[in-house]
C-alpha positions as a printed NumPy array, in Angstrom:
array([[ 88.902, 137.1  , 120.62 ],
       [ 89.907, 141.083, 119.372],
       [ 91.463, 142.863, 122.159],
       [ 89.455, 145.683, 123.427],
       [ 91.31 , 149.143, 122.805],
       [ 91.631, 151.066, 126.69 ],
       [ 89.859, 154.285, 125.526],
       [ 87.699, 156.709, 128.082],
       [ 84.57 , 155.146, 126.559],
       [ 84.879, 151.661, 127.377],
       [ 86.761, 151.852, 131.121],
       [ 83.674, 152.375, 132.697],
       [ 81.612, 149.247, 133.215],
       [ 85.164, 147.003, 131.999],
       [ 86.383, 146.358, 135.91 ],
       [ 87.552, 149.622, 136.403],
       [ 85.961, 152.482, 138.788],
       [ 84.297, 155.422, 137.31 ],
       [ 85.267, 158.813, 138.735],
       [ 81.913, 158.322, 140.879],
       [ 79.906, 160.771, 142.556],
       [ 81.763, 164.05 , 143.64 ],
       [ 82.521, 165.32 , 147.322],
       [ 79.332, 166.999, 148.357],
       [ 76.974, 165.469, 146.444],
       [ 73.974, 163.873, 147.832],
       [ 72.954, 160.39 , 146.857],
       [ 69.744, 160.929, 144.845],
       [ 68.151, 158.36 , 146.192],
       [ 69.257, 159.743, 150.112],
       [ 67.553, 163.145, 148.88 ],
       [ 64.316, 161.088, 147.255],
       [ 63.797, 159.753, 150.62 ],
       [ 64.549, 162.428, 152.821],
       [ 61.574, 164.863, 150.604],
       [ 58.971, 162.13 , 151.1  ],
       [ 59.65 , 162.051, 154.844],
       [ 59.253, 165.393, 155.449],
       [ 56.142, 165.462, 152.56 ],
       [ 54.796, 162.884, 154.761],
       [ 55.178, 164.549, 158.197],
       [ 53.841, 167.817, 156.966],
       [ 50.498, 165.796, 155.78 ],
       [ 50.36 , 163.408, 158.657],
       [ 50.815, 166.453, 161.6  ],
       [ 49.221, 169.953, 159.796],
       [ 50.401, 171.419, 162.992],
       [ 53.814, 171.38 , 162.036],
       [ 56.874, 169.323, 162.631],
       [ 57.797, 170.987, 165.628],
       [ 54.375, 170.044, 167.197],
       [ 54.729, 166.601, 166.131],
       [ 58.473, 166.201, 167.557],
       [ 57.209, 167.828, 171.005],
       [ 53.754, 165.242, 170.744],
       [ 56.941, 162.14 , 170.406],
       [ 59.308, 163.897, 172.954],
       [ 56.564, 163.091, 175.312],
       [ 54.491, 159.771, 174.441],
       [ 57.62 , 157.632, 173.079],
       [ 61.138, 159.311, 174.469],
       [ 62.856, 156.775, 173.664],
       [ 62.579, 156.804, 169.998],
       [ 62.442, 160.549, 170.218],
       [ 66.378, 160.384, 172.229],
       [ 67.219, 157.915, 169.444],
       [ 66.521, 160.71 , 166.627],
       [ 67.972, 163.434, 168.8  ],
       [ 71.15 , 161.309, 168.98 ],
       [ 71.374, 160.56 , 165.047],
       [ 70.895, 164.032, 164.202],
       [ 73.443, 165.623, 166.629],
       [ 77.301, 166.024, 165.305],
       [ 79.333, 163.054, 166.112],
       [ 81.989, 164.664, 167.09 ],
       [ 82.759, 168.079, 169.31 ],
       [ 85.508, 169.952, 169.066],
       [ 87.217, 171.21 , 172.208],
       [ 89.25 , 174.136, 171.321],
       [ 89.782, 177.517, 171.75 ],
       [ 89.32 , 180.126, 169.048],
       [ 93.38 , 180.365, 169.106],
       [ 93.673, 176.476, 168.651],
       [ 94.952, 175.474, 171.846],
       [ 92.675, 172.705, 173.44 ],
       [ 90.222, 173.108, 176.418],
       [ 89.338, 170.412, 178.504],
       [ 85.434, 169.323, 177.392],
       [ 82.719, 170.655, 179.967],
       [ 81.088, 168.162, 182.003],
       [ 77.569, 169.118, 183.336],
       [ 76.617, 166.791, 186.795],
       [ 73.254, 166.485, 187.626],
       [ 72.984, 165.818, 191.361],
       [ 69.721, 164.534, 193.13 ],
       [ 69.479, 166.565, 196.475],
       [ 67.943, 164.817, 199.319],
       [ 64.172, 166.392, 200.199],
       [ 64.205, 168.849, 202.583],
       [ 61.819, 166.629, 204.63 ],
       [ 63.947, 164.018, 205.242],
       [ 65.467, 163.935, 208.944],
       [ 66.851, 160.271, 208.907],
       [ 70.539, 159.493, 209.59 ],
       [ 72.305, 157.68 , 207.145]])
């Protein structure tokens, strides 16, 4: 067996990494699928997306909360324009007892 001279055209592909796709760059086969979904939304709902996501909203929440939560930014930042941190806001939603109701609990 000849050893194999280490030159730039035979590291690739030898057990050694290429430099691999750069910071940024979409996966072609991410953006592939990602036109075809939206190709196939705008043939399947000629309303409009928008009209289709309210139409799913409604019949199948669920699913539709599942999306919302995939497409929302994993993580919120809590800080002032100056840097220091802020305590996150937390919104209570409080059921208020019908205005009806004159029993004693």
């Amino acid at each position: 067996m000849s050893a194999v001279k280490q030159t730039g055209e035979n590291l690739i592909g030898k057990g050694r990494p290429g430099p691999g796709r750069p910071k940024g760059v979409p996966n072609k086969t991410t953006t592939v699928v990602k036109e075809a979904i939206l190709k196939a939304l705008d043939e399947a709902h000629p309303d409009g997306a928008v009209a289709y996501l309210i139409q799913q909203a409604t019949s199948n929440p669920t699913a539709f909360l599942t999306l919302v939560g995939k497409v929302l930014p994993m993580q919120v930042e809590h800080s002032n324009p100056d840097g220091t941190m802020r305590p996150p806001t937390v919104i209570q939603i409080v059921a208020a007892k019908p205005a009806d109701d004159d029993r004693n609990d």
